[in-house]
N, C-alpha and C positions, 0 to 999 in steps of 0.2 A: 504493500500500500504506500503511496505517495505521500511526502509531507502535507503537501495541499490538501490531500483528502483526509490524513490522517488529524491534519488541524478543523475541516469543516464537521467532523465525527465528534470530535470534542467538543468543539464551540454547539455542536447541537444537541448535543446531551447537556451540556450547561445550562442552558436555553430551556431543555424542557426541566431540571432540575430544579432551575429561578421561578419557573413557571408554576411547580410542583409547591413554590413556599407564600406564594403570592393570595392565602386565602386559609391554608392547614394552621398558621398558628393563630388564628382567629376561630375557624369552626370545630378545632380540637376541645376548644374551651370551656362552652354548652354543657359537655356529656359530668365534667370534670367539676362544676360548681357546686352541688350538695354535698361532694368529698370537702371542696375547699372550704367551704362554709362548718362543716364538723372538725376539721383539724388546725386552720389558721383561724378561722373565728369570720372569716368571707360577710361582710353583711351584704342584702340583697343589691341595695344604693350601688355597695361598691366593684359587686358582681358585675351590675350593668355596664361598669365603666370598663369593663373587658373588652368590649366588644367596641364602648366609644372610643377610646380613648386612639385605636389605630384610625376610626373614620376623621376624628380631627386631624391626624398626622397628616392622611391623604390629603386634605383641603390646607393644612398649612406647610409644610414640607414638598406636595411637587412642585410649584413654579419653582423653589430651590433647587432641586434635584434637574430641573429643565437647563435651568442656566448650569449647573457646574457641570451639566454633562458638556454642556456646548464649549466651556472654556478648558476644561479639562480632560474632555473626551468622555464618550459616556459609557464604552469600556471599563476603564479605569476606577471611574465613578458608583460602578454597577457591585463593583471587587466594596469598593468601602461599606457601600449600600449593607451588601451580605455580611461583611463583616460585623456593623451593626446589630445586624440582624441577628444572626446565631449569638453574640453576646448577650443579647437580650433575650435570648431563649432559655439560655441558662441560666441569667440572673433571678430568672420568675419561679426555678426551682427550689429559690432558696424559702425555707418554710415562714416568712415572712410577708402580710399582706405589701407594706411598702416595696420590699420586693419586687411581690409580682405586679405592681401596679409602672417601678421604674424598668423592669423588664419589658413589659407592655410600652411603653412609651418609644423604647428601643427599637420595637419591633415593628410598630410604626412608621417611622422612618424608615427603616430596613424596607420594610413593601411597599412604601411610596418611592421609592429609587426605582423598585424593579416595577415598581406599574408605567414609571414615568419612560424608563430610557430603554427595557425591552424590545420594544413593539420599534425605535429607533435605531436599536444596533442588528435587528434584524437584517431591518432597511439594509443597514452600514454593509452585513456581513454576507447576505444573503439576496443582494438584489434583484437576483430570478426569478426567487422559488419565495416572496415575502409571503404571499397569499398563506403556500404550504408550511412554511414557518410558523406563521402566525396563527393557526387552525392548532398545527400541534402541542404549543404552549398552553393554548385559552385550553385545549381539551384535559390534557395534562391539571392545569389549575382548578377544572370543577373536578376532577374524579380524586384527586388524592385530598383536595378539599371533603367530598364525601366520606369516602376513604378514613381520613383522619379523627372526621364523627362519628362515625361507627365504630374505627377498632379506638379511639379513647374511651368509651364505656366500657369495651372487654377489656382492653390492659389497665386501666383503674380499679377495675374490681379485685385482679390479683395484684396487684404489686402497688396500688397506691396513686394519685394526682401527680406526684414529686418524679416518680420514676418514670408514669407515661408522660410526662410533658419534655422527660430526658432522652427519652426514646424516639420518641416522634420528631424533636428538635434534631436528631442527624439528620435527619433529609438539607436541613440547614445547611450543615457542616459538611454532608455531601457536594452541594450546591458551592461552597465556595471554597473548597479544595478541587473540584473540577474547573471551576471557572479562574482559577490563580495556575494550575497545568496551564490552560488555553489562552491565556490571557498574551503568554509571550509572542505568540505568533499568530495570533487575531491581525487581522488587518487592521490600523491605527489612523481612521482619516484626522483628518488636521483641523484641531477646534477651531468652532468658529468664531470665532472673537470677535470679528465685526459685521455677523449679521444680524442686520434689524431689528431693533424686539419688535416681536409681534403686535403688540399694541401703536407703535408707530406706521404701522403699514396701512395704505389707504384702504378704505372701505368706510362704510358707514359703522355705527356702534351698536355690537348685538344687545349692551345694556340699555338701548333705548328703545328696544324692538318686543314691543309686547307680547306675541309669540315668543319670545327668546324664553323671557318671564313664566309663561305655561312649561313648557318645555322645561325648564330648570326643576318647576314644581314638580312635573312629570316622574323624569327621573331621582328627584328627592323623594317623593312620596315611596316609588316603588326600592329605593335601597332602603328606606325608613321600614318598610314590612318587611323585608330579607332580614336585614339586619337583628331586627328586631325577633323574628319568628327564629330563627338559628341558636340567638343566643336563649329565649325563653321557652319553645317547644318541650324539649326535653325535662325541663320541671315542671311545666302544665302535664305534662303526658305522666312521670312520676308524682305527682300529686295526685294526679285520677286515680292512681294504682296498679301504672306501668311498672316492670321491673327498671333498672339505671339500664341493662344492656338493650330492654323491648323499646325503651324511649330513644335509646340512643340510634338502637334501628329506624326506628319511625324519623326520624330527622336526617339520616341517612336516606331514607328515601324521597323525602323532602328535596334535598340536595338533588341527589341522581334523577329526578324527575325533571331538573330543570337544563339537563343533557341533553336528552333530544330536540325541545324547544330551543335551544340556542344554536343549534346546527339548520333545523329547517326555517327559523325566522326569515333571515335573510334572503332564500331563496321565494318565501311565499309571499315577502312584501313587494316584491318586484310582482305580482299578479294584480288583473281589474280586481279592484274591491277588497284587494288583501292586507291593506294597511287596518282597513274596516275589520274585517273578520277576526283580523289579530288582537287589536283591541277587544272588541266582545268578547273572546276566548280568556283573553285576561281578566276580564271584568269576573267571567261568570267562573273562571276557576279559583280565583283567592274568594269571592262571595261565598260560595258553595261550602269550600273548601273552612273558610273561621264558621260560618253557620251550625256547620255540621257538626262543629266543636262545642256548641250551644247546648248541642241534645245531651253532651255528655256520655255516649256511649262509649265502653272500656271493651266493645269485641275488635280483637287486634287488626282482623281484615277490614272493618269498617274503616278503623285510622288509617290502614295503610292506601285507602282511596284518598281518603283526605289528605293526606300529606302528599300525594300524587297528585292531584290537584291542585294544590298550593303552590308545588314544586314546579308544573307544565308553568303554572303562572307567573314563577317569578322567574323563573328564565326565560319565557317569553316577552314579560316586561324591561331586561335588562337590554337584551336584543333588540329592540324594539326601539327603545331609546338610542342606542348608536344608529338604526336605521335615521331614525330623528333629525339626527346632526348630521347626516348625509343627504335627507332627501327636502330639508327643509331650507336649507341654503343654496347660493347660486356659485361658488368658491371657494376653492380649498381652503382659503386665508377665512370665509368666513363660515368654514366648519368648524378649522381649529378655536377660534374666537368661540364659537358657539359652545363646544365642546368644554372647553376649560370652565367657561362662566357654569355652564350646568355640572358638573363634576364638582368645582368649588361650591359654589350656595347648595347643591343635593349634599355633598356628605355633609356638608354641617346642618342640614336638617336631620339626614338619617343618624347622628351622634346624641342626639336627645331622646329617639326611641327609646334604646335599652336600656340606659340609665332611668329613663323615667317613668321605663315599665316597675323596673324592681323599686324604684322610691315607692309608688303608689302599691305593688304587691306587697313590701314590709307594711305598709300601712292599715291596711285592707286583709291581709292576707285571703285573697281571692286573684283569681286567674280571669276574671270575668272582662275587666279593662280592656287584655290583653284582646280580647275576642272581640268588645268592640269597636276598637281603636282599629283592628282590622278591617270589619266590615265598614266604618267613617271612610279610612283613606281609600279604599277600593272602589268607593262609589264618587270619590273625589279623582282617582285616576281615571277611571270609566268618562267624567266630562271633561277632565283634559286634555284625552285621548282623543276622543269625537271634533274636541276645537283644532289641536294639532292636524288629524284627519281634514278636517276641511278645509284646510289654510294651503297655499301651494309653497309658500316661504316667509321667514319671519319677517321680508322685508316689504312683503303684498301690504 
């Protein structure tokens, strides 16, 4: 084998490794909270903040991670990212809540690097094959995302929160012991140091384009249910009187349900009427889907529809919104423009979810909020989605 291909082998296994981390130390999390709550003292408040505390990093940490890729290469940038990262995996093992709350902090950072410059050094490394690159990452990132939900309830049950979050954390430390191999002989474009920022580039302003506004709600609304349903299912589901591994299934299924929905979005929104259809589908499968949570039934098959539902829904809604930022603008400059504004104002919406799910569940001690905070935002995406649908762009 060639150096050249011996180097694109590596750089691609890097790639789907960065991919593999960009979601696993967040939906690990979930299965792991009524351990951490019994052994560190976890209060509910601060539970939530597991799950916010990386969606603030995402909204304040990429436009950082955009610039020092561009000055410093985003290669390079990608190496420090993960090293963050895997530091901060380990710090959160230490049986201390402050700990796992500055570990968390870490690790934020750490997957705001790899969400930011990824999907760029693709570009950089791979300019043939970006499509198939980028197909293999994203897929990579929801399956060991699922993956990481399910087997942390099984390896928590034997061995503990401290030891599955040590375990689960080498995919980390895989990810950047192959990406420091590759790194030497990755191709190294030349930062860009004096191109434009984005924000001086002509166009008009997506913050004044009220479609921009919906759209941002859009995609805030629907990371706010992910987010939200990830880190809280699995104690709704063990409070009804799931077992820690039945719930931690049932949110793995959750997960894996939003796989196939994210593969055919894109192909079905390019059809007459398919932006329509996709909506409704979303609508009626998160409604269905917390309703049916309403009745309260504990037969396993029954949930595992529901979380099926939820799951088509929310990977169809995430999908759905990058079609957004594609098909509701008239240029590249003013996708990118579009995209960031929604990306920044969505996570800081979706950062208040899960924290103030558990405030109001310590409160309350009831699950019932949760359900209809669901059914509120899903009938709030449902006319977002309809107004998006009829607009041809945010500048009409």
């Amino acid at each position: 084998m060639t150096k050249k291909k011996t180097t694109a082998l590596i750089t691609t296994l890097g790639i789907l490794l960065v991919g593999a981390n960009l979601r696993l130390p967040i939906t690990m999390m979930p299965p792991l909270l009524p351990e951490l709550k019994r052994t560190i003292g976890l209060e509910p408040a601060l539970a939530g903040l597991l799950t916010t505390i990386p969606l603030i990093g995402f909204a304040l940490f990429s436009p950082i991670m955009g610039q020092m890729g561009a000055k410093r290469g985003n290669e390079r940038v990608l190496l420090g990212a993960l090293i963050i990262l895997s530091i901060g995996s380990y710090i959160r093992v230490i049986p201390s809540v402050i700990a796992l709350i500055i570990g968390t902090i870490a690790i934020g950072v750490g997957i705001a690097g790899g969400n930011v410059l990824l999907p760029a050094i693709i570009k950089d490394q791979f300019p043939n094959s970006v499509a198939a690159k980028t197909t293999m990452y994203t897929s990579m990132q929801a399956l060991i995302a699922a993956a990481g939900t399910g087997l942390a309830g099984a390896i928590s049950g034997k061995v503990g929160p401290a030891h599955t979050m040590s375990i689960l954390g080498l995919v980390g430390i895989a990810a950047l012991i192959v990406w420091l191999i590759g790194l030497r002989n990755m191709k190294q474009p030349a930062p860009q140091t004096d191109e434009p920022r984005l924000k001086d580039a002509p166009g008009r302003s997506v913050w004044k384009a009220p479609l921009a506004w919906v759209i941002m709600l859009f995609f805030g609304l629907q990371s706010v249910l992910f987010y939200t349903l990830i880190t809280w299912l699995p104690s709704l589901w063990h409070a009804a009187g799931f077992s820690t591994v039945a719930a931690s299934t049932l949110t793995t299924i959750f997960m894996l349900g939003g796989l196939p929905a994210s593969l055919l979005v894109p192909s079905l929104a390019e059809r007459k009427h398919g932006l329509s259809a996709l909506n409704i589908a979303i609508f009626a499968g998160f409604f269905l889907g917390a309703a049916g949570l309403l009745l309260g039934n504990t037969n396993f098959a029954f949930n595992v529809l529901l979380s099926l539902l939820m799951g088509l829904a929310s990977g169809a809604a995430f999908s759905i919104s990058i079609v957004f930022f594609q098909k509701r603008t008239d240029s590249p400059n003013d996708t990118a423009r579009l995209s960031g504004m929604a990306q920044a104002g969505g996570y800081v919406l979706a950062a208040a979810g899960p924290v103030g799910i558990g405030i109001v569940q310590e409160a309350t001690h009831s699950w019932s909020l949760l359900i209809d905070m669901s059914l509120i935002l899903t009938i709030i995406i449902g006319i977002a989605g309809v107004i998006i649908v009829r607009r041809r762009s945010i500048f009409d």
